[in-house]
C-alpha positions in Angstrom: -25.9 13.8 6.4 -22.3 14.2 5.5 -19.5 12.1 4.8 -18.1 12.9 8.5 -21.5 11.9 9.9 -21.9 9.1 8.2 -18.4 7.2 9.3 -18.9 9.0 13.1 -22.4 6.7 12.7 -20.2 3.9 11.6 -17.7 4.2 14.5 -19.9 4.5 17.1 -21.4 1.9 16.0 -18.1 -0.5 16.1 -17.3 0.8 19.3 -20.7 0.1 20.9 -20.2 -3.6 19.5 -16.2 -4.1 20.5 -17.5 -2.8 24.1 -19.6 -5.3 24.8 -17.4 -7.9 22.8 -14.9 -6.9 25.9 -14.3 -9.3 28.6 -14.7 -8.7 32.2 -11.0 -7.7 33.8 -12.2 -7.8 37.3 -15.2 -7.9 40.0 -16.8 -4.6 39.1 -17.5 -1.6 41.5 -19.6 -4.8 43.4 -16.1 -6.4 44.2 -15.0 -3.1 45.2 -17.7 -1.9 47.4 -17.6 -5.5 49.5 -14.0 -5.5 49.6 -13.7 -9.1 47.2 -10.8 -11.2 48.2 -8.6 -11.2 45.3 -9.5 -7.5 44.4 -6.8 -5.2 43.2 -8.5 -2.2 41.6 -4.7 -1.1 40.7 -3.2 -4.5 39.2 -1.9 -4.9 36.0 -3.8 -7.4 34.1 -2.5 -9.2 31.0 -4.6 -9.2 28.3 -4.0 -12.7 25.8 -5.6 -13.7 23.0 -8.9 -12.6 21.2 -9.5 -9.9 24.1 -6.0 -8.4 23.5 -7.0 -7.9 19.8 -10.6 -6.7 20.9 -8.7 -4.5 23.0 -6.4 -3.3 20.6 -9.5 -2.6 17.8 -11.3 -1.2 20.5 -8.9 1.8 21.3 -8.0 2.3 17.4 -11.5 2.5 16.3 -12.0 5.3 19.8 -9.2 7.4 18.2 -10.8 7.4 14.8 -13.9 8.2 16.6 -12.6 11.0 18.3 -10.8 12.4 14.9 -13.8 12.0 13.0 -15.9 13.6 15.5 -13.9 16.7 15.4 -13.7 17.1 12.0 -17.5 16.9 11.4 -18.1 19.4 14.1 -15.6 22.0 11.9 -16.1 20.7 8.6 
């Protein structure tokens, strides 16, 4: 295993954990299917708190995924 494989490993890894460290924004495709009452599939939600920093490390560590996974494919 390479370097490049080893932090991919890592990554995936973090992003598996920071996913389901993620809070719920709405109902779900069961809300959307039944037609929930509140349920606005295209409604900005503001994210406060822990889950916007979850969210933040989330999509930062799904970048350096994506880098890293191309450079082990071509390196």
């Amino acid at each position: 295993m390479s370097a490049f494989e080893i932090i991919l490993l890592i990554f995936s890894f973090l992003l598996i954990i920071l996913a389901l460290l993620t809070g719920p924004k709405s109902r779900g495709a069961s809300g959307a299917i039944t037609g929930g009452t509140n349920m606005n599939i295209f409604a900005k939600t503001k994210e406060r708190g822990v889950d916007k920093i979850i969210s933040i490390i989330t999509m930062i560590c799904g970048i350096f995924f994506f880098l890293f996974a191309i450079l082990a494919q071509y390196l």
